[in-house]
C-alpha positions in Angstrom: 2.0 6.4 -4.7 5.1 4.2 -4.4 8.0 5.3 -1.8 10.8 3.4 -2.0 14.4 2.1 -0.3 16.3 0.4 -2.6 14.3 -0.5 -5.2 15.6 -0.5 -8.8 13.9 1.2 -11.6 12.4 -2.1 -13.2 11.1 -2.8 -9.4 9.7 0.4 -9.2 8.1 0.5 -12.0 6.4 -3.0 -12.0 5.2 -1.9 -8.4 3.9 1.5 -10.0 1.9 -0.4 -12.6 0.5 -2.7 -10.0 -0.7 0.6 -7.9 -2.4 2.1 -11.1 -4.1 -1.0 -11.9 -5.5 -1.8 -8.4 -6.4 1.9 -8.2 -8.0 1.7 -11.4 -12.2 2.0 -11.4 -13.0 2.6 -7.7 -12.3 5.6 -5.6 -9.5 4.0 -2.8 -5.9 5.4 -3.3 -3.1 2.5 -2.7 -0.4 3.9 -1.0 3.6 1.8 -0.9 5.8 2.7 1.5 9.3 1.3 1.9 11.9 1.6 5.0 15.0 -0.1 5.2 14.0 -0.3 9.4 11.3 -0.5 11.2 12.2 -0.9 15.1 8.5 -0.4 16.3 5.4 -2.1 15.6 4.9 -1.8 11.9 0.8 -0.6 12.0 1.6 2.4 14.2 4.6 3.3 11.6 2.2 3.0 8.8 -0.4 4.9 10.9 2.5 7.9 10.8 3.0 7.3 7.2 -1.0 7.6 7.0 -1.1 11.2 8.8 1.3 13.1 6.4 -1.4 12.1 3.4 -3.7 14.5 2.2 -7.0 13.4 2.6 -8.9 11.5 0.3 -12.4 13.3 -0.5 -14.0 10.2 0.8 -11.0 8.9 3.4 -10.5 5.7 1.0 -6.8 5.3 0.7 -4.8 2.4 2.4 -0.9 2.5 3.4 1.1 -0.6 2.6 3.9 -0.3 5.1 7.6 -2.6 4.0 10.4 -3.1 5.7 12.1 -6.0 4.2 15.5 -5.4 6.7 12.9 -6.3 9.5 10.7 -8.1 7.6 7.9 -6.3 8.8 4.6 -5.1 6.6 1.6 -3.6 7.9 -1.7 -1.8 6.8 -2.9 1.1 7.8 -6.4 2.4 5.8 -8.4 5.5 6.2 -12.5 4.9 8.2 -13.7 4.8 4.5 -12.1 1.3 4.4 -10.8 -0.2 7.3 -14.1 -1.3 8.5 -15.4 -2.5 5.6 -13.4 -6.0 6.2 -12.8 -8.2 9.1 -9.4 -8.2 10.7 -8.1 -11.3 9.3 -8.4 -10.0 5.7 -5.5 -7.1 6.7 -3.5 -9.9 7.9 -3.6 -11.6 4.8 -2.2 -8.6 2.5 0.4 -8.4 4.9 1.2 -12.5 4.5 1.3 -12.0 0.6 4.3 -9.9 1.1 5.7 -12.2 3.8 4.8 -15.1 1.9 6.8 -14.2 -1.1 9.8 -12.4 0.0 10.4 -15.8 2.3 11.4 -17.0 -1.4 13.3 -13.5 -2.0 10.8 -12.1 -4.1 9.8 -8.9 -1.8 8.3 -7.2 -5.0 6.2 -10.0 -5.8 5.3 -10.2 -2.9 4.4 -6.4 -2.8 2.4 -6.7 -5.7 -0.1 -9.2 -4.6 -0.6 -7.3 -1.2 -1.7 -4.1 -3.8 -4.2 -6.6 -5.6 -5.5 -7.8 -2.5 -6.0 -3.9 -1.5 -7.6 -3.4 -5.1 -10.0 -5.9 -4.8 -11.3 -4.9 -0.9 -11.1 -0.6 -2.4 -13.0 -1.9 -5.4 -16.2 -2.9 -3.2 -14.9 -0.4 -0.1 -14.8 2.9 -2.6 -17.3 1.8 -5.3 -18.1 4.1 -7.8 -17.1 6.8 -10.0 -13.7 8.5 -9.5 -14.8 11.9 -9.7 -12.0 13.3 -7.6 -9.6 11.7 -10.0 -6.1 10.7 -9.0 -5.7 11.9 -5.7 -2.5 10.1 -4.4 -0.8 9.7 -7.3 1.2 7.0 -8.6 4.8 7.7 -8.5 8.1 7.1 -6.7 9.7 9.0 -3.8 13.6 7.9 -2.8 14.6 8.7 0.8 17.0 11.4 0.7 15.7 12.6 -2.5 
């Protein structure tokens, strides 16, 4: 699931795409969320977006929290992942973003973070999806 502030639709959709393929063979759901602000402390405004999820069968989706205005990003992931890495690993999907939109290129940088989530759900929610698509992939504007 992408949410979005100002994305266009080519942005949107590479970011989609990126989702869907870093969702694809586990069970972990990858969740974007864009604000244009975040005044607070990014985790505990991802930990909000986290709450008004529905639950994962298995509690293995992951928010991806942007605010490029503040240039703030944070990861918030259900007990079915969190723990399954060391702390330093969070901080590092949170430094792709940081690292590329330092060069302007916030949806690149977006995109890595979503592989870097991929590859820790892959080995976090092994196995078959039998509960299918439970997040989906897809786009939700503020205001609309």
């Amino acid at each position: 699931m992408v949410k979005r502030a100002r994305l266009t639709p080519e942005e949107t959709k590479r970011i989609v795409e990126a989702v869907r393929s870093a969702e694809s063979g586990h069970r972990g759901e990858i969740v974007v969320h864009f604000v244009d602000r975040c005044p607070g402390d990014a985790v505990e405004a991802a930990a909000r977006v986290f709450a008004t999820l529905e639950t994962t069968r298995h509690d293995t989706a992951a928010v991806l929290l942007v605010a490029p205005t503040d240039r703030k990003a944070a990861v918030f992931a259900g007990a079915g992942v969190y723990g399954r890495e060391r702390p330093d690993f969070w901080r590092a999907v949170t430094d792709a973003v940081a690292a590329r939109a330092a060069t302007g290129d916030v949806v690149g940088g977006v995109i890595d973070a979503v592989a870097k989530l991929g590859q820790v759900l892959s080995t976090a929610a092994a196995g078959a999806d039998e509960a299918g698509d439970e997040l989906p992939a897809m786009v939700d504007s503020p205001g609309g």
